[in-house]
C-alpha positions as CSV (number, residue, x, y, z in Angstrom):
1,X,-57.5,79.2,28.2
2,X,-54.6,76.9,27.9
3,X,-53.9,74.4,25.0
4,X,-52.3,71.2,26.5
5,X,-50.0,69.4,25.0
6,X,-48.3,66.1,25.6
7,X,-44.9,66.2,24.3
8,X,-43.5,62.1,23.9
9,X,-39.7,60.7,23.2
10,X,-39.2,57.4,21.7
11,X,-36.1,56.4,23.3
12,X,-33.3,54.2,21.4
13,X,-35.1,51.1,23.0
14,X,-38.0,51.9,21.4
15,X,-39.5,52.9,24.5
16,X,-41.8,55.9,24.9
17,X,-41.3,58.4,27.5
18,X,-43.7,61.9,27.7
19,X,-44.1,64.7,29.4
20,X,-47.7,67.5,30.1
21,X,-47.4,70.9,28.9
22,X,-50.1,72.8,30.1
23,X,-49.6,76.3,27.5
24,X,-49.6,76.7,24.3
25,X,-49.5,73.4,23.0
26,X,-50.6,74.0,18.8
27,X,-48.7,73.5,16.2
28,X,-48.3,76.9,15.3
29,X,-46.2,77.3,18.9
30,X,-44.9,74.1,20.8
31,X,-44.8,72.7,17.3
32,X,-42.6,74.5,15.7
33,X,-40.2,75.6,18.7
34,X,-40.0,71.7,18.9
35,X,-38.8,71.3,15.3
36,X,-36.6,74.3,15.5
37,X,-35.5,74.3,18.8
38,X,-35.6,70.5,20.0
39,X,-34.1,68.5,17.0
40,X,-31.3,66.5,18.2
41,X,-32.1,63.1,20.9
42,X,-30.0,64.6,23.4
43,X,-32.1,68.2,23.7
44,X,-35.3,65.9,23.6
45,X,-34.1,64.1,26.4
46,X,-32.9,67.2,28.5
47,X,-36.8,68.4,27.8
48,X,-38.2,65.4,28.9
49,X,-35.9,65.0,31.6
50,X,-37.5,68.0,33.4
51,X,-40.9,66.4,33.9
52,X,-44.2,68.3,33.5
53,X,-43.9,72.0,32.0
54,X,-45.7,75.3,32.0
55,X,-44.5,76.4,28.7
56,X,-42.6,75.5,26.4
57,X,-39.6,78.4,25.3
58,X,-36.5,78.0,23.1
59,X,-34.2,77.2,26.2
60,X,-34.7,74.2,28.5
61,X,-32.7,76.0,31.1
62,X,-31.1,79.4,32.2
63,X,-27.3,79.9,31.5
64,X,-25.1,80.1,34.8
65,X,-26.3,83.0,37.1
66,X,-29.3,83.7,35.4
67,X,-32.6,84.3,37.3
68,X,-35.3,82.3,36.3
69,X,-38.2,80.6,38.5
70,X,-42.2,80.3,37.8
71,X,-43.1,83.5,38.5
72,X,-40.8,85.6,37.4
73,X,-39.4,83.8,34.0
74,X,-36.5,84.1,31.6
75,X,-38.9,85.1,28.5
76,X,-36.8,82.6,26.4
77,X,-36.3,79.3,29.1
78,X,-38.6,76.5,29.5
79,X,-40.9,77.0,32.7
80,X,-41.0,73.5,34.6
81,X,-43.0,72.5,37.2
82,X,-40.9,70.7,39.5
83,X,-37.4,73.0,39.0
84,X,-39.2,76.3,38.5
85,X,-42.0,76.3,41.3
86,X,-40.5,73.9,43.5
87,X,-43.6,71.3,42.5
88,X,-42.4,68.0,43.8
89,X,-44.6,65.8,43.1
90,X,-43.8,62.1,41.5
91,X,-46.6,62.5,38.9
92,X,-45.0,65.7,37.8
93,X,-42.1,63.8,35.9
94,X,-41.7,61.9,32.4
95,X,-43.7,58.7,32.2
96,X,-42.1,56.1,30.7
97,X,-44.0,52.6,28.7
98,X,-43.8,49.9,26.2
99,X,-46.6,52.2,24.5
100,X,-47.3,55.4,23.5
101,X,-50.7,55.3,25.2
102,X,-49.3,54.2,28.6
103,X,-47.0,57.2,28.5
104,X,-50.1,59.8,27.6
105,X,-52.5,57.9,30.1
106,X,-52.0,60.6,32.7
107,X,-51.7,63.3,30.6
108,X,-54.8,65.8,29.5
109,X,-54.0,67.4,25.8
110,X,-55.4,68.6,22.4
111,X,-52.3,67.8,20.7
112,X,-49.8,64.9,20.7
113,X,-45.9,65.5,19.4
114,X,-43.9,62.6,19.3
115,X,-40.0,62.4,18.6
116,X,-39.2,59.5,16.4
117,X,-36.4,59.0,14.7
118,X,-35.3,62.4,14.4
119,X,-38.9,63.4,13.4
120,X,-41.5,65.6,15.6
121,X,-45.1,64.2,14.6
122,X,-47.9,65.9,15.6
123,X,-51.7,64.0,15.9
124,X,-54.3,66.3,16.4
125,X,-57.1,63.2,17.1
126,X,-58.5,64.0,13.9
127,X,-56.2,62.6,11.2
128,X,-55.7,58.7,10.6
129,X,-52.0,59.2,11.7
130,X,-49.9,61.7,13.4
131,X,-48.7,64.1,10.8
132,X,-44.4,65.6,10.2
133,X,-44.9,69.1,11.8
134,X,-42.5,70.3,9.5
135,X,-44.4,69.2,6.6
136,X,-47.5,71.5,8.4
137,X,-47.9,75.2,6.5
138,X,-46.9,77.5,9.9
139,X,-46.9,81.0,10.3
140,X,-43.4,81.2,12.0
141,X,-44.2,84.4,14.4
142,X,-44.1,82.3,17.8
143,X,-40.2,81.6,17.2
């Protein structure tokens, strides 16, 4: 069973734009390969920029001549919808809104991670606020 994720940029503007990943989406997984994998605003932005996602990996994409595509992946690169399977759809890229809940209002998850200010949050719907992932006691074995 998968464990969707929605994975949420706020830009310089201060506006939020987010993407659906459909696998994997705990802490212990897309949480920490966001912190250690996705920490600068320009790798955030070349995730978000591919629209809706499988699964999340260390790579956003393969290096030149690589072979890579939905079914038959590069164990270590990002599986996107709309490059990978050819998925074309409109509601397949990043939504962008004044608000975090307009960005999400599509989107079907367990977990919310949010980019702010350098920062990957993570809100789980049970805590009062979404909480530093790196702050979160993970068992690093999905790196």
């Amino acid at each position: 069973m998968a464990t969707r994720s929605a994975i949420v940029e706020v830009t310089p503007e201060g506006k939020y734009r987010g993407i659906y990943c459909h696998n994997d989406g705990y802490p212990e997984h897309n949480g920490l390969r966001l912190v250690h994998y996705y920490d600068t605003p320009e790798k955030v932005k070349e995730l978000i920029d591919l629209g809706f996602i499988s699964y999340l990996a260390k790579r956003v994409k393969p290096e030149e001549g690589e072979e890579h595509s939905f079914k038959t992946p590069i164990e270590d690169v990002t599986v996107a919808y709309r490059r990978d399977k050819g998925d074309n759809y409109d509601d397949l890229r990043a939504t962008e809104s004044d608000t975090l809940e307009g960005a999400i209002d599509s989107i079907e998850y367990s977990y919310i991670y949010i980019f702010k200010d350098g920062e990957w949050y993570v809100d789980d719907g049970e805590s009062d606020e979404p909480q530093l992932v790196k702050s979160l006691d993970l068992d690093t074995k999905y790196l």
